[in-house]
N, CA, C and O atoms as a GROMACS GRO file, in nm:
protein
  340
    1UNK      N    1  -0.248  -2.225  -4.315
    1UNK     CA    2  -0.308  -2.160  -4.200
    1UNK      C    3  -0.451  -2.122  -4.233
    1UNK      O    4  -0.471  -2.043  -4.325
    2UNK      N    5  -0.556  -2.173  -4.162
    2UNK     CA    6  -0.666  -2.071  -4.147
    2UNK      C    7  -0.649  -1.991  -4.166
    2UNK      O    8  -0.540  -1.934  -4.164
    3UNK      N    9  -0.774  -1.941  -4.200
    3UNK     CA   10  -0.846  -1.782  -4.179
    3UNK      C   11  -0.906  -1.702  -4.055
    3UNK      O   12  -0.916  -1.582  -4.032
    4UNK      N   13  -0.941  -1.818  -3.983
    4UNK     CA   14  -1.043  -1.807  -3.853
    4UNK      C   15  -0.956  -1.690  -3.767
    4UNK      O   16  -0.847  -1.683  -3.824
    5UNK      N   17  -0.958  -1.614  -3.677
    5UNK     CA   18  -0.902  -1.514  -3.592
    5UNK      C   19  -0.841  -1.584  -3.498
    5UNK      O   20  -0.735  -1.536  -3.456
    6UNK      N   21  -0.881  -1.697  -3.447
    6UNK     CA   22  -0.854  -1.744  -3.347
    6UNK      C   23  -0.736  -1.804  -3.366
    6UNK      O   24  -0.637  -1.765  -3.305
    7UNK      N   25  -0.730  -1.911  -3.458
    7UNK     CA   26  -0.607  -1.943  -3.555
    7UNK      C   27  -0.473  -1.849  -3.575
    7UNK      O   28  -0.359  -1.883  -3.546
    8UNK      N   29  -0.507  -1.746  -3.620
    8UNK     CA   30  -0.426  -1.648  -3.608
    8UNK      C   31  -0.366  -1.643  -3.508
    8UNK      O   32  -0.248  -1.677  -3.490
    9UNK      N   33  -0.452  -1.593  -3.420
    9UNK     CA   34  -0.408  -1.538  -3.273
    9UNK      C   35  -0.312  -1.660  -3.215
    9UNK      O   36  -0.196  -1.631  -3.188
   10UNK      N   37  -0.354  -1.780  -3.198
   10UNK     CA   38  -0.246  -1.877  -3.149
   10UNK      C   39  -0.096  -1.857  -3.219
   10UNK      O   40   0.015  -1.847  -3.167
   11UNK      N   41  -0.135  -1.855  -3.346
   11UNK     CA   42  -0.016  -1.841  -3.452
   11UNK      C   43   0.092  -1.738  -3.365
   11UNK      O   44   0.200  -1.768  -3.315
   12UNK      N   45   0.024  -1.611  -3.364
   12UNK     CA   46   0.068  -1.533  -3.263
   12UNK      C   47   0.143  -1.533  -3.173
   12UNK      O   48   0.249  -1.473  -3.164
   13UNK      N   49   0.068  -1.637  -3.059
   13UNK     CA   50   0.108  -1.655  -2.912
   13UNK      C   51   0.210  -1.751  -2.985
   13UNK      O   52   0.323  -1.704  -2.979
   14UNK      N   53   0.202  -1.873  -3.052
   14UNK     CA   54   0.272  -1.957  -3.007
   14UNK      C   55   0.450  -1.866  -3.078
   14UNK      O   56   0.552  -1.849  -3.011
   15UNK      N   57   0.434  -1.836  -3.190
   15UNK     CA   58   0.582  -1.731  -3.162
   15UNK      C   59   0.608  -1.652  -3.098
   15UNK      O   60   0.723  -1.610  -3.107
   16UNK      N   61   0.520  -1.590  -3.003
   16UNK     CA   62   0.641  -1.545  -2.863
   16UNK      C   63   0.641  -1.597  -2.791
   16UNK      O   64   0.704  -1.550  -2.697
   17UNK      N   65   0.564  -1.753  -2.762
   17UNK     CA   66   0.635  -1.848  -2.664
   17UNK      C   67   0.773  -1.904  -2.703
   17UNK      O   68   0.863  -1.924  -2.622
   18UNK      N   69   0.784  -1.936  -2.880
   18UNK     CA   70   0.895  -1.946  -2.944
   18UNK      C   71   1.052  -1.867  -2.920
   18UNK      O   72   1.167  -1.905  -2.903
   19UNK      N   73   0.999  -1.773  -2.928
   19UNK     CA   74   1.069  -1.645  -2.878
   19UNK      C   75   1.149  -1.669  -2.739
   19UNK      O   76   1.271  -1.660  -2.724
   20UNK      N   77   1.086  -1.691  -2.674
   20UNK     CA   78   1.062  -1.656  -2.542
   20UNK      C   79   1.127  -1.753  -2.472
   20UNK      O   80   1.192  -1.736  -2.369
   21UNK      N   81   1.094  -1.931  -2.571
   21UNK     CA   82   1.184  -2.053  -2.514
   21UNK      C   83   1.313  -2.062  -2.591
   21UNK      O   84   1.400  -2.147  -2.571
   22UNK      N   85   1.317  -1.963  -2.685
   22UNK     CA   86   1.464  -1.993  -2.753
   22UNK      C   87   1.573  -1.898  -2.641
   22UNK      O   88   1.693  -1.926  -2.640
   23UNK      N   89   1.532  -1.809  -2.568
   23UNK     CA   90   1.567  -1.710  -2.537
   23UNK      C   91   1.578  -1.744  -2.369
   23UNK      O   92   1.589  -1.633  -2.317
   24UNK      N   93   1.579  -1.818  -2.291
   24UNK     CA   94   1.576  -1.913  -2.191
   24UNK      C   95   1.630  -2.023  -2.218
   24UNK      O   96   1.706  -2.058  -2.128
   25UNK      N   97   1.623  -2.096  -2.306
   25UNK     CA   98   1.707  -2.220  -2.348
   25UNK      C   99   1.834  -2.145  -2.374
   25UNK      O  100   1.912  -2.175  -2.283
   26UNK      N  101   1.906  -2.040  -2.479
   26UNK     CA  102   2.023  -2.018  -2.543
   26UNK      C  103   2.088  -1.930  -2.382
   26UNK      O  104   2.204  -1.954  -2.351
   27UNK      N  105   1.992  -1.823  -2.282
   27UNK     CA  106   2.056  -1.842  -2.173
   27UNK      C  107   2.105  -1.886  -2.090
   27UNK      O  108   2.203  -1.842  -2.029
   28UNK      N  109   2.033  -2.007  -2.067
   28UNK     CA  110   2.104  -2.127  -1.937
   28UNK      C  111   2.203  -2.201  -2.011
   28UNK      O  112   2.309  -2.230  -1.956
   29UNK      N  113   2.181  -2.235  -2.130
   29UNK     CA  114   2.307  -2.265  -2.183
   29UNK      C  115   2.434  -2.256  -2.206
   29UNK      O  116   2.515  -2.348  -2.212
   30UNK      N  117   2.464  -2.073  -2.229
   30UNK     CA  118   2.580  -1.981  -2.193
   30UNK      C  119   2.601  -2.036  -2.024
   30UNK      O  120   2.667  -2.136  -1.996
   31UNK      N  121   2.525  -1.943  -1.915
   31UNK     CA  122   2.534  -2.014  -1.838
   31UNK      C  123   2.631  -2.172  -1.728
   31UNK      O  124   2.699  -2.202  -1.630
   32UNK      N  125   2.542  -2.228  -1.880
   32UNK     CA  126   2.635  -2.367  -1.811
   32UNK      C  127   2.751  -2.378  -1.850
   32UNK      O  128   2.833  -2.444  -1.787
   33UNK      N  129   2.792  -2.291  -2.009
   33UNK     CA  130   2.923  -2.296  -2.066
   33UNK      C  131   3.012  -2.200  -1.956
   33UNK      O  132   3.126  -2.240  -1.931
   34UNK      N  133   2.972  -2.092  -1.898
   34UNK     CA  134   3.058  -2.052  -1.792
   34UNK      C  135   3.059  -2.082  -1.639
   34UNK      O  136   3.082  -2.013  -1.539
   35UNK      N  137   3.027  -2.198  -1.659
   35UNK     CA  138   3.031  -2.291  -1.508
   35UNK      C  139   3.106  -2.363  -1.559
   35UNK      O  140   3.173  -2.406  -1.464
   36UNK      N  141   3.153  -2.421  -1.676
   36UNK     CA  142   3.202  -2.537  -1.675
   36UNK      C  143   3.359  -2.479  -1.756
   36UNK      O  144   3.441  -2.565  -1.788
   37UNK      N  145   3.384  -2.346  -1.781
   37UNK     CA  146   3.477  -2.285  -1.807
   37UNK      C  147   3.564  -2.221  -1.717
   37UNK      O  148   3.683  -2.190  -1.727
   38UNK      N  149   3.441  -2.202  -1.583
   38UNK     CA  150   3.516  -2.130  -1.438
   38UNK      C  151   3.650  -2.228  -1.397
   38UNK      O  152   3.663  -2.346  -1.427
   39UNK      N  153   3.743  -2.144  -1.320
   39UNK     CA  154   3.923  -2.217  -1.331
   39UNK      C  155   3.894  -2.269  -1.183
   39UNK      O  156   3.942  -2.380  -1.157
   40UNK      N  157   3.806  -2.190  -1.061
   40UNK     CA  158   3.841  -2.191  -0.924
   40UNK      C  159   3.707  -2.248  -0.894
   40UNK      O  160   3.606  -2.228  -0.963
   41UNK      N  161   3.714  -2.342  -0.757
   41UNK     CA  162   3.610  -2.393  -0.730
   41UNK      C  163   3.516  -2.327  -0.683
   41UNK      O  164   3.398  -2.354  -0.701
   42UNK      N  165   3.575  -2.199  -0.594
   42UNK     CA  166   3.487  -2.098  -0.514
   42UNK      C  167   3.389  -2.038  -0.617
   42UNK      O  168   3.266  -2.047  -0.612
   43UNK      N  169   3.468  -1.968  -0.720
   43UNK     CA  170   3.386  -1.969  -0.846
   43UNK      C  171   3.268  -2.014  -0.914
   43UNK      O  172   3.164  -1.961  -0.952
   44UNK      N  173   3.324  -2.145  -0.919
   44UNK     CA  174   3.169  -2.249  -0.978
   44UNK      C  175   3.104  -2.300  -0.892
   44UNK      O  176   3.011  -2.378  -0.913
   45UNK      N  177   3.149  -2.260  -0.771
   45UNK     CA  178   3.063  -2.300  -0.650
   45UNK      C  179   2.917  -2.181  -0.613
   45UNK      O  180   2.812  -2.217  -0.560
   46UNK      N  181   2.944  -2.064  -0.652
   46UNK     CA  182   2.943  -1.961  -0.677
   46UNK      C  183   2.809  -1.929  -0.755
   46UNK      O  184   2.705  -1.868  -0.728
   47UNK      N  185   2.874  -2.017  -0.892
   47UNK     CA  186   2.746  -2.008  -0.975
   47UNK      C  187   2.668  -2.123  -0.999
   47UNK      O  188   2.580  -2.110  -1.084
   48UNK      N  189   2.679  -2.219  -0.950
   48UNK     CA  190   2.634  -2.349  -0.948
   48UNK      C  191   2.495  -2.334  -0.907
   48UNK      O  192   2.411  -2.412  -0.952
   49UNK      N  193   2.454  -2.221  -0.810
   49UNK     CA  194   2.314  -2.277  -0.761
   49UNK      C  195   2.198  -2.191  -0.875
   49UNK      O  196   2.087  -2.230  -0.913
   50UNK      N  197   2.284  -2.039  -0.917
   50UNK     CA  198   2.203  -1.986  -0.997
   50UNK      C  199   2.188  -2.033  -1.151
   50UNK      O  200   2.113  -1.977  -1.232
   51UNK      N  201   2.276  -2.151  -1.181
   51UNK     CA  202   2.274  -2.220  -1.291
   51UNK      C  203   2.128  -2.340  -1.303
   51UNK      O  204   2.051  -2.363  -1.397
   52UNK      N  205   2.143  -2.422  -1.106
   52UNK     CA  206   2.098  -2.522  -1.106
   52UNK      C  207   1.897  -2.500  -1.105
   52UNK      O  208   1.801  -2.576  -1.111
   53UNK      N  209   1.922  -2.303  -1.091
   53UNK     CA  210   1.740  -2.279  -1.057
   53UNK      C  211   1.747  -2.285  -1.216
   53UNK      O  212   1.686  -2.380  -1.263
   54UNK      N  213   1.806  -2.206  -1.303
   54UNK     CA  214   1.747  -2.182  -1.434
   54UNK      C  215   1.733  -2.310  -1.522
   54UNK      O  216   1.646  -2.313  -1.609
   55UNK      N  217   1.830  -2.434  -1.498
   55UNK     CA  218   1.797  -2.552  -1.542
   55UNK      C  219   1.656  -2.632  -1.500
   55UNK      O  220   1.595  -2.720  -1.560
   56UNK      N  221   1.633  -2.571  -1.384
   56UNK     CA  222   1.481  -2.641  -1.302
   56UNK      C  223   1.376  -2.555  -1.375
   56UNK      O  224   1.273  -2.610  -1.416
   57UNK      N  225   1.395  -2.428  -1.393
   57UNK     CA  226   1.263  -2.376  -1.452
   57UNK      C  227   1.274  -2.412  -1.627
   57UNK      O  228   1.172  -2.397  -1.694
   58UNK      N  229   1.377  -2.450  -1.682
   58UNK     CA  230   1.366  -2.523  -1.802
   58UNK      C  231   1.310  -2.634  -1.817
   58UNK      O  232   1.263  -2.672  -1.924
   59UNK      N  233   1.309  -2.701  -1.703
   59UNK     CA  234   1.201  -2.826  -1.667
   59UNK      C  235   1.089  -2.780  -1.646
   59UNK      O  236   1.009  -2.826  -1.728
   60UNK      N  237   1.045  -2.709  -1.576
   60UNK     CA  238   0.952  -2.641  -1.490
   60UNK      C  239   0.833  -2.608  -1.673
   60UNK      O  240   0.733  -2.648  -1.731
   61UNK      N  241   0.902  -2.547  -1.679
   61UNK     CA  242   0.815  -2.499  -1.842
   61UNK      C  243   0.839  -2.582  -1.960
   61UNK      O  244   0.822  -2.543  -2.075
   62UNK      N  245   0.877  -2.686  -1.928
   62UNK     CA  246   0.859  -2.758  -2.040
   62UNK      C  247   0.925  -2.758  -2.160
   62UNK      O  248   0.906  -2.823  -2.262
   63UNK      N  249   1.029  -2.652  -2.121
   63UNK     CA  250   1.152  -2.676  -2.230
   63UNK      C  251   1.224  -2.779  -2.259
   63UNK      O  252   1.252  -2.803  -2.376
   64UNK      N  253   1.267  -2.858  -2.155
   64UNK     CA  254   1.370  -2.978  -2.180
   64UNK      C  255   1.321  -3.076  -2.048
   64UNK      O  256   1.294  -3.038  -1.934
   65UNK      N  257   1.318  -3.219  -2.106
   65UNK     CA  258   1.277  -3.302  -2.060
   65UNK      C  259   1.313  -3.311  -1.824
   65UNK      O  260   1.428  -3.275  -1.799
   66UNK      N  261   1.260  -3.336  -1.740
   66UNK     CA  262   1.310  -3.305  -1.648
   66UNK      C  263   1.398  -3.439  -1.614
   66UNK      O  264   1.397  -3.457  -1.492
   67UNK      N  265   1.457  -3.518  -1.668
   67UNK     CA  266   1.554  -3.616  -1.634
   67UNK      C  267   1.693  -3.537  -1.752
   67UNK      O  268   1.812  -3.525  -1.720
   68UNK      N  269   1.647  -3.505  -1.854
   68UNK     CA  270   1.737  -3.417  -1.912
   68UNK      C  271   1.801  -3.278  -1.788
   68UNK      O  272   1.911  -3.229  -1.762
   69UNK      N  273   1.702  -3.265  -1.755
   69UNK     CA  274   1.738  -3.152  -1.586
   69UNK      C  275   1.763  -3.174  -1.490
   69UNK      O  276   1.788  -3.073  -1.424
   70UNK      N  277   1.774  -3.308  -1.415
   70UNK     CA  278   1.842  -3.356  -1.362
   70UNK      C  279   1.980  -3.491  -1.396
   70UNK      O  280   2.026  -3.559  -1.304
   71UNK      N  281   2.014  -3.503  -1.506
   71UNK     CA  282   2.136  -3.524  -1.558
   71UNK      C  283   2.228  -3.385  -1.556
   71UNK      O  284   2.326  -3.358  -1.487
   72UNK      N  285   2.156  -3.302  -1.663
   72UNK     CA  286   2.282  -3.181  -1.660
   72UNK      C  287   2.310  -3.114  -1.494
   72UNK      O  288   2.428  -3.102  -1.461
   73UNK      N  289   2.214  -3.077  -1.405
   73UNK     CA  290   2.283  -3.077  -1.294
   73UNK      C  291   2.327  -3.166  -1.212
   73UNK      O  292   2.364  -3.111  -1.108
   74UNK      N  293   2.342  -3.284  -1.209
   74UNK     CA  294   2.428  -3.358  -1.171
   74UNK      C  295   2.555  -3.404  -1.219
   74UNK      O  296   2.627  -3.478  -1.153
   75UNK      N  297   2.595  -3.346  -1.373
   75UNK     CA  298   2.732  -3.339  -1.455
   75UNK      C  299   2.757  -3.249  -1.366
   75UNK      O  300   2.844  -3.283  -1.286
   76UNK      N  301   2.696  -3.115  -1.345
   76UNK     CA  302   2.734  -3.013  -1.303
   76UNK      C  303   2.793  -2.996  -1.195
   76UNK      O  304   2.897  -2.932  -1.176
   77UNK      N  305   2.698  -3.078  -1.086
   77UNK     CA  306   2.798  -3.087  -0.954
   77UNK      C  307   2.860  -3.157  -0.942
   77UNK      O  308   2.924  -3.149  -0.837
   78UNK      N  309   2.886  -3.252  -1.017
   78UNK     CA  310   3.002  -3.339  -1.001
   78UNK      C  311   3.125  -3.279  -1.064
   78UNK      O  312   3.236  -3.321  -1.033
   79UNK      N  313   3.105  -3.161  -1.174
   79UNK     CA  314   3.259  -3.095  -1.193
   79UNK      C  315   3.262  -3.027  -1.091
   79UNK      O  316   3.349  -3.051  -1.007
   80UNK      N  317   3.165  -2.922  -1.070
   80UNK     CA  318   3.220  -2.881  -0.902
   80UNK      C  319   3.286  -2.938  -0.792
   80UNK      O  320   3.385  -2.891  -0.735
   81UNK      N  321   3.237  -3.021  -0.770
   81UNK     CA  322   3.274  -3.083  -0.671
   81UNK      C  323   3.374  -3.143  -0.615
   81UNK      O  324   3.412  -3.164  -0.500
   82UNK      N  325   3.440  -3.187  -0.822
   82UNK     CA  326   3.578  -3.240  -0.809
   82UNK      C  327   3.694  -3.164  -0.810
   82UNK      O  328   3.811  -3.185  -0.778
   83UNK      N  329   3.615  -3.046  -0.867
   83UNK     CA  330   3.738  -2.931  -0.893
   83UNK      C  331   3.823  -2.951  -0.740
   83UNK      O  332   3.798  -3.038  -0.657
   84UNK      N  333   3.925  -2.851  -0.732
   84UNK     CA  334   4.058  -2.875  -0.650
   84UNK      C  335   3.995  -2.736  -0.546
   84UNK      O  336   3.948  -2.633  -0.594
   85UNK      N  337   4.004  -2.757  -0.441
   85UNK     CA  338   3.957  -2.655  -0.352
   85UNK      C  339   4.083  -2.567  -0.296
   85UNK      O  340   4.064  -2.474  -0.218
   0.00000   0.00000   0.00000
């Protein structure tokens, strides 16, 4: 690492962006593990849409690729969907 301040300072920022994307990634993830653990359709019907924004802003910011974000919500509604109503 530099010495320069500026150097530093990124050093800085970029671990609480670190922070910040581990901590948004390891949430939507839980998340999707309890959408895809829910027993009733009403249920994962339920949480399906507040699953499907936090997967878009994982795209949105550049966490995970956005075809990676639109694959996992489309696994997603397709277990919904098939579930038994």
């Amino acid at each position: 690492m530099a010495n320069h301040s500026a150097t530093k300072k990124d050093v800085r920022q970029a671990a609480k962006r670190r922070e910040r994307n581990k901590y948004y990634g390891k949430t939507t993830r839980n998340a999707i593990r309890d959408l895809k653990a829910s027993k009733t359709n009403k249920e994962a019907a339920d949480q399906f849409p507040a699953t499907a924004a936090m997967i878009d802003k994982l795209a949105k910011r550049g966490i995970i690729h956005k075809n990676k974000a639109a694959n996992l919500k489309s696994k997603l509604a397709r277990k919904v969907n098939s579930m038994s109503k």
